[in-house]
N, C-alpha and C positions, 0 to 999 in steps of 0.2 A: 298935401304935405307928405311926403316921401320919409321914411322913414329904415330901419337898418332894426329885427328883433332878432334877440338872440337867446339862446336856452342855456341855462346854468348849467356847468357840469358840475356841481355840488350840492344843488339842492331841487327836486323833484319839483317840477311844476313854475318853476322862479324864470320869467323873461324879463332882460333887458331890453326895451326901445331905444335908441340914436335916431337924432336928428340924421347925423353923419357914418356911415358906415366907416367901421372901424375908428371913431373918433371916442376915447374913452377918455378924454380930457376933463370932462365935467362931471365925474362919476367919482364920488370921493374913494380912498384909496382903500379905508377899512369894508366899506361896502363888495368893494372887487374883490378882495381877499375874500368876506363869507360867499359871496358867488362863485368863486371858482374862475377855469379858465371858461369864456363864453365863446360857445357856436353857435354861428351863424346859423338861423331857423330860415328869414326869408327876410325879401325887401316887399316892402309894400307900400303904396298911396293908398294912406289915413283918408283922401278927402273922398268923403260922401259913401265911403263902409261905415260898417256895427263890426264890431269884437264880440265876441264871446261872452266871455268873461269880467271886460272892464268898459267902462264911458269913455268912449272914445273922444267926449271934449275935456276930459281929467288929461287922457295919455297927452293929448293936443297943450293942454295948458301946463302939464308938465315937464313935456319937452322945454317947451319956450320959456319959464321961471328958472328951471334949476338946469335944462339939457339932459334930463333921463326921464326915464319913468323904468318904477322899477313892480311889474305885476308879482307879485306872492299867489301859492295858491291859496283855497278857501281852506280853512282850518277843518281838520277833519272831524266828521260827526260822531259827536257821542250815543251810540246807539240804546246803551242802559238809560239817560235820562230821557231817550224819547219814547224809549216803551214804557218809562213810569208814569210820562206827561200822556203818554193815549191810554193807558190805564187810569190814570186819574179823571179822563173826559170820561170815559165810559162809564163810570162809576155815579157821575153825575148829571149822565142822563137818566 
């Protein structure tokens, strides 16, 4: 499956996948507005790679339900709760 990703110029880390390069037909219209205007990252065949970051049979089955997939990045880490929570293990060894 051939696909079309593109990077937000709005928001840090946010890709668009198309089925169809340049086809934003199926991409509701509020969505496009928070993403911004989108550029072209690359073209690439999904069939038989790993992503990174996401399940490549989610981007696969999302394309073909709604015609997008829309990856977010991971929410950034709270570094205070995770040195209370390894404070907390130490404590209890």
């Amino acid at each position: 499956m051939l696909c079309a990703i593109y990077k937000s110029s709005k928001k840090e880390g946010a890709y668009l996948y198309l089925p169809k390069k340049d086809d934003f037909s199926q991409v509701p219209d509020q969505l496009m507005q928070m993403f911004g205007k989108p550029v072209i990252a690359m073209m690439v065949n999904l069939d038989g790679r790993k992503l990174a970051q996401v399940d490549i049979e989610k981007v696969k089955q999302s394309m073909n339900n709604e015609g997008f997939f829309l990856q977010l990045p991971p929410p950034p880490k709270n570094l205070l709760d995770e040195y209370k929570e390894q404070k907390a293990r130490q404590k209890s060894e």
